[in-house]
C-alpha positions as CSV (number, residue, x, y, z in Angstrom):
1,X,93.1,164.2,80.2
2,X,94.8,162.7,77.1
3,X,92.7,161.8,74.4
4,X,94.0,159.5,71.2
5,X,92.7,160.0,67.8
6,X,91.7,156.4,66.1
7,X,89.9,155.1,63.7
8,X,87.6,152.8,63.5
9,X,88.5,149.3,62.4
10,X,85.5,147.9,61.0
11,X,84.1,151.5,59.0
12,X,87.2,153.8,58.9
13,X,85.6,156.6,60.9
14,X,87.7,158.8,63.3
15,X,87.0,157.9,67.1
16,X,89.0,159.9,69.9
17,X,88.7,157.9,73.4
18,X,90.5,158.8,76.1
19,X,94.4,157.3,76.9
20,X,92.5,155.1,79.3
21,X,90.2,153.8,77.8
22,X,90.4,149.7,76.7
23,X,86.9,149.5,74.8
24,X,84.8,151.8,72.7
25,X,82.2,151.6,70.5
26,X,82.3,153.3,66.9
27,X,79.5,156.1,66.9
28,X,79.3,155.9,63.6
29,X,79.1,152.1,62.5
30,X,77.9,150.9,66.0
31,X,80.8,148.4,66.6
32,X,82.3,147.4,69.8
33,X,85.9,148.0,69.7
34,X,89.4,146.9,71.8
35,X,92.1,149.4,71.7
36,X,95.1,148.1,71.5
37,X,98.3,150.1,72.7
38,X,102.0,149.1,71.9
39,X,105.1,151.5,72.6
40,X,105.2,152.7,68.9
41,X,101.3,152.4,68.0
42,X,97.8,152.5,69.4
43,X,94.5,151.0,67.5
44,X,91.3,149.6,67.4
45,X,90.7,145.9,67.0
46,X,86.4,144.4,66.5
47,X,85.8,142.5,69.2
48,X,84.1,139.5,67.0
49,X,87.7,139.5,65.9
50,X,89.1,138.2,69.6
51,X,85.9,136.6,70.1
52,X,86.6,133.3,69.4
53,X,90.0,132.5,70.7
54,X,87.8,133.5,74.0
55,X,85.3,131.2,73.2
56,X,88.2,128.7,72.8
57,X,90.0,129.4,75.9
58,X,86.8,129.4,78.1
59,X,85.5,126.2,76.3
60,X,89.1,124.7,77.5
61,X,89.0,126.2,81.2
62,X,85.0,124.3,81.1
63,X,86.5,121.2,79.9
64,X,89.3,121.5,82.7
65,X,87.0,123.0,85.3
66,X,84.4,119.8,84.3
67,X,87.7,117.4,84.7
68,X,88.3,118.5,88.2
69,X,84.8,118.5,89.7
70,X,84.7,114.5,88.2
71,X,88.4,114.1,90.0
72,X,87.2,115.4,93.2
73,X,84.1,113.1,93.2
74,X,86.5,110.4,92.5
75,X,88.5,110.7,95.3
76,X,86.2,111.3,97.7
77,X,84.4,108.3,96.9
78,X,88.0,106.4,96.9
79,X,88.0,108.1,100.3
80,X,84.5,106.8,101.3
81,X,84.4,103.5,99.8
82,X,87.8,102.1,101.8
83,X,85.3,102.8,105.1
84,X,82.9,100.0,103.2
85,X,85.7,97.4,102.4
86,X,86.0,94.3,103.9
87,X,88.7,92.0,104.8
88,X,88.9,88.6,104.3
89,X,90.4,86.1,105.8
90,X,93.5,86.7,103.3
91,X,94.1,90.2,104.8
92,X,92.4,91.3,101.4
93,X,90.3,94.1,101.3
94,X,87.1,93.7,99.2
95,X,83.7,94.8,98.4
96,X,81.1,94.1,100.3
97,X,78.4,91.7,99.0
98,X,74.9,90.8,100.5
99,X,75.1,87.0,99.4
100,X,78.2,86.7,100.7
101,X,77.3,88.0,103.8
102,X,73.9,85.8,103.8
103,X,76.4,82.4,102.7
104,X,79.0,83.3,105.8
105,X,76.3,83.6,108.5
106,X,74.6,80.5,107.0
107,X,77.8,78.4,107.5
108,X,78.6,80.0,110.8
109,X,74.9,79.2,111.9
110,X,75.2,76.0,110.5
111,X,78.6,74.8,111.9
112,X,76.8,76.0,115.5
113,X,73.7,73.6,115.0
114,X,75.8,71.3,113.9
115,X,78.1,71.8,117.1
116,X,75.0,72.1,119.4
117,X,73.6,68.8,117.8
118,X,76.6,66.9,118.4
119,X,77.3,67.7,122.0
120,X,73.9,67.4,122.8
121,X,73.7,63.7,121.4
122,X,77.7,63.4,123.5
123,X,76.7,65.3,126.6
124,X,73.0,62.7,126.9
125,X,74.9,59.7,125.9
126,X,75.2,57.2,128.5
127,X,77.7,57.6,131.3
128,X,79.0,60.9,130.7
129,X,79.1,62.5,133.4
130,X,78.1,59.5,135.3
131,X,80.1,57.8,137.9
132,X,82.7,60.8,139.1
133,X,83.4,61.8,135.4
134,X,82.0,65.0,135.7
135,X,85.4,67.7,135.7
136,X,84.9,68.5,139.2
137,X,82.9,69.1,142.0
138,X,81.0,72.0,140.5
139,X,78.7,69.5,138.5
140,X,78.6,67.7,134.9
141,X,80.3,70.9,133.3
142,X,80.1,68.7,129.8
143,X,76.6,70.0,129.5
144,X,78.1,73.5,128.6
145,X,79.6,72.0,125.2
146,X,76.0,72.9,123.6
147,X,76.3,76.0,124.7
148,X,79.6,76.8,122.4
149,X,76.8,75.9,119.8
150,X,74.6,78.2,120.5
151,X,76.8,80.9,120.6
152,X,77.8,80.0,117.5
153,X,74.2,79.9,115.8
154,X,74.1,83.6,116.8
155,X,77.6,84.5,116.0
156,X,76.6,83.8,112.6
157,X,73.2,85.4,112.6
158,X,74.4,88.6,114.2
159,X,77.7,88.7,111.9
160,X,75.3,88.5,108.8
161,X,73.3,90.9,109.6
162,X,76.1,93.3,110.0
163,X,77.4,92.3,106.9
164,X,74.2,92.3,105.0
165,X,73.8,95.9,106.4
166,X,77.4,97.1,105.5
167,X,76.7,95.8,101.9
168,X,73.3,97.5,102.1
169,X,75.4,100.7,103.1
170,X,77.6,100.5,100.4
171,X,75.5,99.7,97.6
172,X,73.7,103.4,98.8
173,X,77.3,105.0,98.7
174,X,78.2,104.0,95.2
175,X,74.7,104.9,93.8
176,X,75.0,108.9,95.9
177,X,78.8,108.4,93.9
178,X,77.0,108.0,90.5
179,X,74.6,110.4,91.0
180,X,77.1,112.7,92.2
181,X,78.9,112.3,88.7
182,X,76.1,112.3,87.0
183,X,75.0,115.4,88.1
184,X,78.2,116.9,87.5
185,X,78.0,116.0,83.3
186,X,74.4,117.1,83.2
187,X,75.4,120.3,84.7
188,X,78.7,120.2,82.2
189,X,76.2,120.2,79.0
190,X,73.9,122.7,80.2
191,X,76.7,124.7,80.6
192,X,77.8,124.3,77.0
């Protein structure tokens, strides 16, 4: 086996380690050593001495490995949140909200009563339906009109509860997305 003859570069002191050998530590002074091999020269180098460009470059690989984890959470919340988005009746695509979702039904619901209300005080007026008006020999079929009404009325209820829920839904998303980033800085400074 080859062995090179050194010396150490903190104290001075002849070392021999073999030609294999990257790291060694100086028997005499106790410090931890490279060794360094070029085609015309080989010698020792203190390790404190490549320390910190290490320290640098794993501090940088951190900040880039932190930057990633946050850019992955982003997207995938990009990802998750389009499944929440609603369209309105632009063809726009928009967050979900509980009062909107309570103000739509209510209008829905309302333009049913209001329906209901009106055919009702149409359909129980005097002579409709009376005296062959009736749209055929199945019966009076203008006492359906309240009907439309009333499937309005729940039209509106069921389509805000849907809504309220999907906003609901949402909101629970977005919070599990900050959390998620959240988690990811607390874990960057406890790294650091």
């Amino acid at each position: 086996m080859q062995v090179d003859s050194l010396n150490c570069n903190h104290c001075g002191a002849p070392l021999s380690v073999p030609a294999t050998t990257n790291y060694a530590t100086c028997k005499h002074c106790g410090a931890k050593l490279v060794v360094r091999r070029t085609d015309s020269a080989t010698y020792t180098e203190l390790t404190e001495a490549i320390a910190k460009p290490l320290d640098q470059m794993a501090d940088s690989l951190g900040k880039i490995a932190h930057e990633q984890e946050l850019e992955r959470i982003d997207r995938e919340w990009e990802m998750e949140r389009a499944q929440y988005l609603v369209e309105d009746n632009k063809g726009s695509r928009e967050i979900p909200r509980r009062g909107t979702a309570f103000l739509g039904g209510l209008m829905v619901a309302g333009f049913g009563l209001l329906w209901t209300v009106m055919a009702f005080s149409i359909t129980s007026g005097p002579g409709f339906g009376a005296y062959g008006n009736d749209f055929g020999p199945a019966g009076n079929i203008g006492n359906c009109f309240p009907l439309f009404g009333i499937l309005f009325i729940a039209a509106g209820v069921l389509a805000a509860i849907m809504s309220y829920q999907k906003a609901g839904a949402y909101e629970q998303a977005q919070q599990r997305y900050q959390q998620r980033r959240a988690a990811a800085g607390r874990a960057k400074k406890i790294e650091s």
